[in-house]
N, C-alpha and C positions, 0 to 999 in steps of 0.2 A: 564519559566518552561514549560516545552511538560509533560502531567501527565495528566487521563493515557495513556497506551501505549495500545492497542486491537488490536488483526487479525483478519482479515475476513476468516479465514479457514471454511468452510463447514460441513467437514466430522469430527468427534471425532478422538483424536489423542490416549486418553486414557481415564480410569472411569472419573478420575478429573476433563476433559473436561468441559467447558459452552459455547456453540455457543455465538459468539457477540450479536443476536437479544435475546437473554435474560440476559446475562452479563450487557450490558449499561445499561438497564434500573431498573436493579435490585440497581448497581453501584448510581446510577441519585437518586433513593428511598433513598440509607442510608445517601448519602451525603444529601439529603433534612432534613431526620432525626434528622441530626445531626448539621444542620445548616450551613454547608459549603458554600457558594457562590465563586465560582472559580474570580477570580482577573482577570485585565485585561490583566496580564500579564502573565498569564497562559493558554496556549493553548491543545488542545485534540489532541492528537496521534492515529498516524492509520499506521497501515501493510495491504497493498493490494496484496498479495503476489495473490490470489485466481483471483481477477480483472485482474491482467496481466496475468497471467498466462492460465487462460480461455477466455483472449478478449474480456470480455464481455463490453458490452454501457451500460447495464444497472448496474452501480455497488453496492457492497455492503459498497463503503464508503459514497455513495449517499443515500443507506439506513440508515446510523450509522448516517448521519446526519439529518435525519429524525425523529429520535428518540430524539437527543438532543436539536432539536428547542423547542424551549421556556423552556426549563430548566438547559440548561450548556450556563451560560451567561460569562464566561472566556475571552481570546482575540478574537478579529473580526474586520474582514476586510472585506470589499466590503458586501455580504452578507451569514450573519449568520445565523446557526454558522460554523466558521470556522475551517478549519481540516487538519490539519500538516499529510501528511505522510511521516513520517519519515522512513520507511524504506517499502521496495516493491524489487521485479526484476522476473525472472521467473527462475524457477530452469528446468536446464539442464536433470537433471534427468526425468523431469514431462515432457517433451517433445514429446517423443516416444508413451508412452500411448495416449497423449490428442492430438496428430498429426500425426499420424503411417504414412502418406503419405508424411511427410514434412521433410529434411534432423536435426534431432535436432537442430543446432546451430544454423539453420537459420529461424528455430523456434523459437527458442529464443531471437534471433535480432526479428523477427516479432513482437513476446510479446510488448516487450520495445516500439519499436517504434508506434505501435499501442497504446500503453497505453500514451503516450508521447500525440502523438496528440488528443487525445479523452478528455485530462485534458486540450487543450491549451483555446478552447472557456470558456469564463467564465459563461457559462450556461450550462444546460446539466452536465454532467460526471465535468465538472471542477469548476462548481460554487462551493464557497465557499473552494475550496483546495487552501493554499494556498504553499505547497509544495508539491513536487512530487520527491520522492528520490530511489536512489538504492543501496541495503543493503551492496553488498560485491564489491569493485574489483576485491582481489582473492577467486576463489570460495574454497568454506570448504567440503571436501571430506561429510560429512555427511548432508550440504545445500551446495546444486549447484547450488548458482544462480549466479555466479560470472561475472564477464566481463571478466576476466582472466582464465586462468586453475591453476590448487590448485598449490602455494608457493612453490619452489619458481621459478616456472615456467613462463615465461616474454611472453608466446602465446597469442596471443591477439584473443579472440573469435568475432566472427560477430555482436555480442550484444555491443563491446565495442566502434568497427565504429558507431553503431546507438547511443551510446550516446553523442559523441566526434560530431558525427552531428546534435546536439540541439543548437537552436541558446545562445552563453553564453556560452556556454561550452567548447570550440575551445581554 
């Protein structure tokens, strides 16, 4: 079971909004609350949409997982606690702003493959990840992160060479 699911988005999307560094640990209080102790067969979910997409080394799953040491004891591997991201990529849209000097798509191939290798050491950026995923193939006219251009169009973006060249995924 992946439960829960958090983004690292930054900026507020709207009022309802709660950044992840107050979300988890608010999250981390009622579950303590209430008694929950996550199973070992339950793993923490993470969207790093914000991490690829600004390149950064320092990221904010690295943070989220700073927050859950010593009290989300769930699944773990190597060292805990461990964090599934289940879904990431960079959206095509977010290219132009955060790169006005770089062709978008090859922006976007940049993202991926930058964030690809920055999670491969298992220290650093990749300790305790133990997945690293990308959300869409075909991108969605209103999230563009796709490998593809929107359905049902078979164009293969620059992002989608850089994934097809991870080793294992050929």
């Amino acid at each position: 079971l992946l439960a829960p699911s958090i983004s690292d988005g930054d900026a507020p999307s709207n009022r309802l909004y709660t950044h992840y560094d107050a979300f988890v640990p608010a999250l981390l209080d009622e579950l303590a609350a209430l008694g929950y102790v996550a199973h070992s067969r339950q793993a923490w979910s993470h969207h790093n949409y914000t991490d690829v997409e600004r390149r950064r080394t320092r990221t904010n799953t690295q943070r989220i997982r700073s927050v859950l040491a010593g009290r989300w004891n769930g699944y773990a591997e190597g060292r805990e606690p461990t964090v599934f991201v289940t879904e990431g990529g960079a959206r095509l849209s977010r290219m132009p702003a955060l790169y006005p000097a770089e062709d978008p798509r090859q922006a976007q191939a940049k993202c991926v493959r930058d964030a690809w290798a920055l999670h491969q050491p298992e220290d650093g950026a990749g300790a305790g990840v133990a997945m690293l995923a990308q959300y869409l193939l075909h991108a969605d006219p209103n999230f563009d992160c796709g490998l593809l251009d929107p359905y049902p169009s078979t164009v293969k973006r620059p992002a989608y060479a850089a994934w097809k060249a991870f080793p294992g995924s050929g």
